[in-house]
C-alpha positions in Angstrom: 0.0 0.0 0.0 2.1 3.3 1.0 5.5 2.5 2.2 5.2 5.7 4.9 2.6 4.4 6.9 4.6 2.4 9.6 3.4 -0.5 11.7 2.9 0.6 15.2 1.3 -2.4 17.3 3.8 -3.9 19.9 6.8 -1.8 20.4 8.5 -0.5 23.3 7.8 2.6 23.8 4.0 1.9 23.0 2.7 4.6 20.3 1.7 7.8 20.5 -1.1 9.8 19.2 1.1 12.0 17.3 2.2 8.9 14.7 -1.2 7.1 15.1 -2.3 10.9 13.5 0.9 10.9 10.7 -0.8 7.5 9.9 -3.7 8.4 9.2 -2.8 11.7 7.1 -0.5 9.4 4.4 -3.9 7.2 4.6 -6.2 9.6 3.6 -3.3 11.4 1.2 -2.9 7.8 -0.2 -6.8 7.2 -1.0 -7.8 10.9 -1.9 -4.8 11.2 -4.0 -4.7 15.0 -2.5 -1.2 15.7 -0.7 -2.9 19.3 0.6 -6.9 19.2 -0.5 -8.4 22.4 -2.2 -10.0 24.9 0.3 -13.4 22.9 -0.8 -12.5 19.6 0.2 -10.3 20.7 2.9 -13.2 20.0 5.6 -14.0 16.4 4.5 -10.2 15.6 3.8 -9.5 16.6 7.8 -12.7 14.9 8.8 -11.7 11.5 7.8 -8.0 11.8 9.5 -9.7 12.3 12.4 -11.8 9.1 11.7 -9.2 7.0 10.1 -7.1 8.1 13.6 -9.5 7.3 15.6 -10.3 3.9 14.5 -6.9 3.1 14.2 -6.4 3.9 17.8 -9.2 1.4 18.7 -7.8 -0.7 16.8 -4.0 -0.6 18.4 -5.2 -0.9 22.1 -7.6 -3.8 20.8 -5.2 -6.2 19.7 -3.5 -8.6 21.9 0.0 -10.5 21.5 2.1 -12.7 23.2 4.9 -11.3 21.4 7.8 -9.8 22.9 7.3 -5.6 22.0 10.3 -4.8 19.5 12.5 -1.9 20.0 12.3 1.3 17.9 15.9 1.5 17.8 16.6 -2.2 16.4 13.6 -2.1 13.7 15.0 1.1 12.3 18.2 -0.6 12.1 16.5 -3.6 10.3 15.2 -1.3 7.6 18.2 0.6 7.0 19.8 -2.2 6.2 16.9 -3.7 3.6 17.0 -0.1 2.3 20.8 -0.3 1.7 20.7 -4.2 0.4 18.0 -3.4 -1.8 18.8 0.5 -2.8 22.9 -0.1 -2.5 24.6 3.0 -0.1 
């Protein structure tokens, strides 16, 4: 789908609203196909972040694992190194 919208269930530090919210914008900029709506749409376009955020947030403190969380730090790492295996330096 959009590689900028980033898993956030089960890590360490748990997520905040702030990236459940980034989320949901690429989302909704994803779907709409706007990256900034006209002043017309601009209501309906913020309307459904706040939606898409919101179930999203149900949805995160909903689920249940008996996964160890993962580390911010060490999944970063993990994708750097995809990116640069995949990409080259």
């Amino acid at each position: 789908m959009c590689r900028n919208i980033k898993m956030l269930f089960n890590f360490d530090p748990p997520v905040t609203d702030d990236e459940v919210r980034a989320a949901a914008l690429q989302y909704v900029r994803k779907i709409s196909g706007f990256n900034k709506p006209s002043k017309a749409n601009e209501t309906a376009f913020h309307a459904a972040i706040d939606e898409v955020a919101l179930a999203s947030s149900r949805l995160l403190t909903s689920l249940e694992t008996t996964a160890p969380r993962r580390n911010r730090e060490e999944e970063a790492a993990k994708a750097k190194a995809r990116g640069a295996a995949r990409f080259g330096d």
